[in-house]
N, C-alpha and C positions, 0 to 999 in steps of 0.2 A: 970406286964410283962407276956409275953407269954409263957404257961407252957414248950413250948417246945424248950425255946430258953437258950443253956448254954453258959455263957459268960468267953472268954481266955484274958490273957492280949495280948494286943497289939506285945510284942517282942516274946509270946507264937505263935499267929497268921502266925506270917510272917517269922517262921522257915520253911512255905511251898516252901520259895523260893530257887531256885538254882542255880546254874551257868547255864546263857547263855536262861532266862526265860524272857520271853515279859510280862510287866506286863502294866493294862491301870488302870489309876489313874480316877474318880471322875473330872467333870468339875467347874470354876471358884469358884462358894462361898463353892462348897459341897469339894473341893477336902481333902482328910481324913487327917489331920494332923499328928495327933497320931499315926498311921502308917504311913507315910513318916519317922516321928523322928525313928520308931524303925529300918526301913531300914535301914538309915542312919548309924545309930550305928551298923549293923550288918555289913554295907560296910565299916565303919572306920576299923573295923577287919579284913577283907578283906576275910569277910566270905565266899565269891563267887567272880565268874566275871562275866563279859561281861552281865550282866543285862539289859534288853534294858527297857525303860520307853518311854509309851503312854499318852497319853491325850489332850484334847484340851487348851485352856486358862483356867489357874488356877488363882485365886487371893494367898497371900501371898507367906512365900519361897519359892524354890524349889533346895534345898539345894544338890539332888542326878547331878544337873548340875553343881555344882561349878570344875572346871578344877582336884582339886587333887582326884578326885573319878574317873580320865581314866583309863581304863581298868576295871573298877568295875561298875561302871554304864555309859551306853550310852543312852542318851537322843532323842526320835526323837518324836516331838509335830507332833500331824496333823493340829497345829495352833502355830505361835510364840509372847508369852507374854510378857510384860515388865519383867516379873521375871527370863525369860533363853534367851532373848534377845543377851545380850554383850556375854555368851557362846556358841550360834547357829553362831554369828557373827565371833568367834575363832574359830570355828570346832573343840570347846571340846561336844558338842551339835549339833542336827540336826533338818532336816524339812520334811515331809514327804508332796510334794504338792497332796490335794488334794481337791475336791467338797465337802464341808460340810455333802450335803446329801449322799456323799458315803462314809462317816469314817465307817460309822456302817457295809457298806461292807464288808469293807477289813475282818473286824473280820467275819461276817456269811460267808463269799464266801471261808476266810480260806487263802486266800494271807495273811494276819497276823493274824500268832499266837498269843493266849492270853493264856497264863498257867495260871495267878491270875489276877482276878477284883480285885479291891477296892474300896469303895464306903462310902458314910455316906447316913444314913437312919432316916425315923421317928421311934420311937416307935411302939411295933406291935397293932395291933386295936385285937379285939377281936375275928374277924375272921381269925387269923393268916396271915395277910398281914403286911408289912410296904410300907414306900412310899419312892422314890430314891428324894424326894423334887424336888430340885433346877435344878437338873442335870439326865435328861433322855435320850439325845442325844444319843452318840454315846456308853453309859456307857449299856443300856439295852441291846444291840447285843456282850459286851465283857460280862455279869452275862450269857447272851445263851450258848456264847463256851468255857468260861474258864474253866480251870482241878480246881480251885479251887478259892471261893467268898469269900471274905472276908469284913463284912458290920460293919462299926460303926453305934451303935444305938445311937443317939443322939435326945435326948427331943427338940432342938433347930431347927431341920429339921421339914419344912411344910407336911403336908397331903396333898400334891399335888394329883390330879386324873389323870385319862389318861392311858395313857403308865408307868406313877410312880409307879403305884402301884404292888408291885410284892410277893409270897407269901415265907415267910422264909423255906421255903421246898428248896427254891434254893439257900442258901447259907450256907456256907460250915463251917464257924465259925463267932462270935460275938463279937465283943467288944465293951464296952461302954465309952463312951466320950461327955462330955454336954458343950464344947468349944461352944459358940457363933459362927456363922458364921459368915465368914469372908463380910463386904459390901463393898460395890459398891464406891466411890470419884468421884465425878464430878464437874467441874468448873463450872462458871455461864457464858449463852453465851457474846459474846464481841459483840460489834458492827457492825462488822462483820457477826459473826455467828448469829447473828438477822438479820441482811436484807437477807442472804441467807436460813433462816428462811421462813422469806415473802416470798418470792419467791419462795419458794418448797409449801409452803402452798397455793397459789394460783392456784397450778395445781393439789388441789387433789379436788375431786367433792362430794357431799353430797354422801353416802351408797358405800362409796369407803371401799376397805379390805386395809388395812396398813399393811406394812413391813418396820421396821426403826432399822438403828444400835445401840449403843453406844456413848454417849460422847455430848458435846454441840451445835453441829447442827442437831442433832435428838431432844434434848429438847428443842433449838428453833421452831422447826417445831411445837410439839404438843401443844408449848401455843401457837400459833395462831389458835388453834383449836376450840376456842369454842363457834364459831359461827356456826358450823356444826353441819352436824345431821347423826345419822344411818350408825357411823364408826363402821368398824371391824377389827380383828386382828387375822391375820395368818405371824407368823414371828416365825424367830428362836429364839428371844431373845425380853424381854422385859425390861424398868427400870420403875422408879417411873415417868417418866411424864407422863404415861398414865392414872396414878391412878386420878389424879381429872377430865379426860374428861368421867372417867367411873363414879364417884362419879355425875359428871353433867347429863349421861345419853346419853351423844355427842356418847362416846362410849358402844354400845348395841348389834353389829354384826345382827339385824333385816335384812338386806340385804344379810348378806353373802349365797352363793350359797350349802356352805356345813359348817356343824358345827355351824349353825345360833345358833345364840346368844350362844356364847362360844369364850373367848378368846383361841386363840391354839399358842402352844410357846414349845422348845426343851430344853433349858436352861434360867436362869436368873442372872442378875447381878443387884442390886440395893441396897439396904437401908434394913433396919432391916422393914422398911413399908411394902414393896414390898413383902418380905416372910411371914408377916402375913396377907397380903392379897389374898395369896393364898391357906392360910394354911385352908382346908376343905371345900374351895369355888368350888362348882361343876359350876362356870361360867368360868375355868378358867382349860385346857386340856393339862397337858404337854404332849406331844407325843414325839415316837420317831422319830429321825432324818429323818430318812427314809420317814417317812410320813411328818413330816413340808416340809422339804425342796426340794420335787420331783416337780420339774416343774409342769408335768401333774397335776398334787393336788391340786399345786396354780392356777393354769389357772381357775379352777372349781368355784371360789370364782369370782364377777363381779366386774370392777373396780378396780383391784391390783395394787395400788401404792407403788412400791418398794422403798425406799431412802436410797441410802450407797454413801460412800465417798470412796476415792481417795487419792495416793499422788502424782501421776502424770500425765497428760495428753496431747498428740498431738495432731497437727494440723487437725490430720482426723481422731480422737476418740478414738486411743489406750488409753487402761486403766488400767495404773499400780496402783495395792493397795497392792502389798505385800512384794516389795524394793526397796531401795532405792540404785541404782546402782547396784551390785551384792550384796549388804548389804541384806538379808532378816531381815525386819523389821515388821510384821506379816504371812499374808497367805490369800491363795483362801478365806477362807469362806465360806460363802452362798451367796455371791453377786450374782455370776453368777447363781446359784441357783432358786434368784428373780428375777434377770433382765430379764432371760428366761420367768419363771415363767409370770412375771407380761407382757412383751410381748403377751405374748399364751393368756393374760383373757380378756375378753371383755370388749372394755372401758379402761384397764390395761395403765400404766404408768409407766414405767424404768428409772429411774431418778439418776442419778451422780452427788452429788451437793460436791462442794468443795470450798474453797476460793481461789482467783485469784491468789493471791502470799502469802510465808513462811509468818512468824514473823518477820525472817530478809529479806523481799523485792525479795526473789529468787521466779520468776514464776513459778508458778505450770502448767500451759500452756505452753508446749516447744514444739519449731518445730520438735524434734525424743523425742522418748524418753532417757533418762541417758542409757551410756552402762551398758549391763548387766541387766536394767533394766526386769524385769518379764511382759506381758500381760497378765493380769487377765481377764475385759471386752474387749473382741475382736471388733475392728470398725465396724464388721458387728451387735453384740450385741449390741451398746451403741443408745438408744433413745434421753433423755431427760438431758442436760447437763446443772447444774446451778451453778452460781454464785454467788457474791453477788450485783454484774452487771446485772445480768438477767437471763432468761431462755430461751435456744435454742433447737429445735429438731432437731437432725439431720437422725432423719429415714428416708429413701429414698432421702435421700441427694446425691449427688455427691462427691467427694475429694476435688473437688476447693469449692464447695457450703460450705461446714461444715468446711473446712479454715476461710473463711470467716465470718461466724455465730460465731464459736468460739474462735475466732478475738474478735470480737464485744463483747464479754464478756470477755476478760483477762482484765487485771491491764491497766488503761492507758496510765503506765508508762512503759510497754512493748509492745503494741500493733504495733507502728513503729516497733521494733524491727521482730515480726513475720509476720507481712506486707511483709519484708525485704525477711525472710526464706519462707514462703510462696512465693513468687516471683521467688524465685531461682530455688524451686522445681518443679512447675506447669511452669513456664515460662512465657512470657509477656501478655498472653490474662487476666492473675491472676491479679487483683486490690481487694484492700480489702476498700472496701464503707463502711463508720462509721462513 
């Protein structure tokens, strides 16, 4: 260990806090437990108030949002998780909407206060550096302006490069904690999410840069990969599907316009794989947010096929992905991020792939959207809209044309029915041909 690093306990640590302090927690697999627990117990005391808590999607608890800690802790994600989900839905919790690539803003530009980072880290190398792993987003611009850092060193955190690596000269006190990170769960795709698989996958092109979310129709997409050649990867996040098209060599970044051959990525969620396959890999660049996700950045890269999902969509491209009715059910993200991004790059593909309709049969293609609902992809933003019916462009479409395109790819069992709304709204020159 590093000569110059003295380690506090955790509830020693987080007597920095005080009433009425913004503090930004660590993202998904890195977020610091062992400091969460000691808040916790300092807010069951009712050590302080009005504590306000940052961060983006965390995996496990998140215990400072359960309802009886109001007035002692107030929650406001700049993403909403399954974990403070049903408390942001109560308005014992909040949301802070914003662009992925401007979290790291708010903190440098100083619209939000950060009194205490927290974070978890690798082990110090020899050069007195550790590395922030998993989690470099929006966490390195709240370690620039906090009044005080506070780092769990944990043996379990990757030697990530990039923008991770920071030197313990900026952090303020140390605790140690060798908890396992928290991974990643994902189902295996359905039949469904395989044909809209195919179908995203046939609109990406040999020495294209990829951008893909989470969950099973982004690991649909990348097993139909591996007849390609000279992918790259500039995204904010990565999981384990990409790992065998790189193990193949499918994926190599040879093509990319910047950062050739280097996977680049702000945060991860995956499998205990995933973090040891980045753990002291110089092919593989966490940056931060600011830099993944700035339009101009990605544009620079040839060929940027973005893929993100949806949970709602109308007849002329609005794109809700962050509620459901006034329910906030996540957040912005980076979509819009990429959809721009990939837009601006040469050759570039913006692509919204969703399934036609719910689980339970409710169309995801609606003629408005649900009240309340939120636009995330604006009809002017949206390119490339898929299915598991097909793939339509609607760039430089009309409102009656991308009705109708978008038509052609709903559920069959709705399509009369948007035929109908479509009809109503346009007027009688509107037929929808399918």
């Amino acid at each position: 260990m590093h000569k110059d690093i003295k380690f506090v306990s955790a509830d020693e640590a987080v007597k920095v806090v005080k009433s009425g302090d913004h503090i930004h927690l660590s993202s998904v697999a890195s977020a610091p437990k062992i400091l969460i627990d000691a808040l916790v117990r300092r807010g069951e005391k009712k050590e302080f108030s009005d504590v306000r808590i940052h961060h983006l999607h965390t995996e496990g608890e998140a215990p400072y949002a359960d309802p009886k800690f109001e007035g002692v802790f107030f929650h406001q994600a700049f993403f909403v998780g399954g974990n403070v989900r049903k408390s942001v839905q109560a308005g014992y919790a909040d949301y802070i909407p914003i662009f992925l690539s401007e979290t790291q803003k708010l903190y440098r530009s100083g619209v939000l206060a950060c009194n205490v980072a927290m974070m978890q880290v690798s082990t110090p190398d020899r050069h007195g550096f550790v590395s922030l792993g998993t989690s470099v987003d929006a966490t390195l611009a709240a370690i620039e302006t906090a009044d005080y850092v506070i780092a769990v060193v944990n043996k379990n955190v990757p030697r990530a490069w990039g923008d991770a690596m920071i030197p313990v000269s900026m952090i303020d006190f140390f605790v140690e904690d060798n908890t396992p990170l928290e991974p990643a769960h994902f189902s295996e795709p359905d039949e469904i999410e395989c044909a809209i698989g195919k179908n995203c996958a046939g609109l990406i092109e040999d020495g294209a840069t990829l951008q893909m979310g989470i969950g099973a129709i982004p690991n649909a997409v990348l097993a139909q990969l591996g007849g390609h050649k000279n992918l790259g990867i500039h995204t904010e996040m990565f999981a384990d599907g990409v790992l065998p098209l790189v193990e193949s060599g499918v994926i190599n970044g040879a093509n990319k316009g910047i950062d050739r051959g280097k996977m680049v990525s702000t945060f991860l969620m995956g499998s205990q794989k995933v973090y040891d396959f980045i753990d002291d890999n110089p092919m593989v660049l966490m940056k931060d947010v600011g830099y993944t996700n700035d339009p101009f950045i990605i544009s620079k890269n040839p060929k940027v096929t973005a893929i993100n999902s949806a949970l709602q969509v109308d007849i002329t491209g609005q794109v809700c992905a962050d509620s459901i009715g006034t329910k906030h059910y996540s957040g912005v993200g980076g979509q819009v991020d990429f959809i721009y991004g990939a837009s601006l790059s040469q050759g570039g593909k913006a692509i919204i792939a969703i399934p036609s309709a719910t689980k339970k049969g409710v169309s995801k293609i609606a003629p408005v959207l649900n009240l309340g609902a939120g636009v995330v992809t604006t009809r002017n933003h949206i390119h490339w809209l898929v299915t598991e019916y097909g793939a339509v462009n609607l760039y430089g479409k009309s409102l009656q044309e991308r009705a109708r395109q978008i038509i052609s790819i709903a559920h069959p069992d709705h399509r009369e029915e948007l035929d109908r709304a479509a009809f109503e709204r346009f007027g009688p020159h509107f037929h929808f041909i399918g």
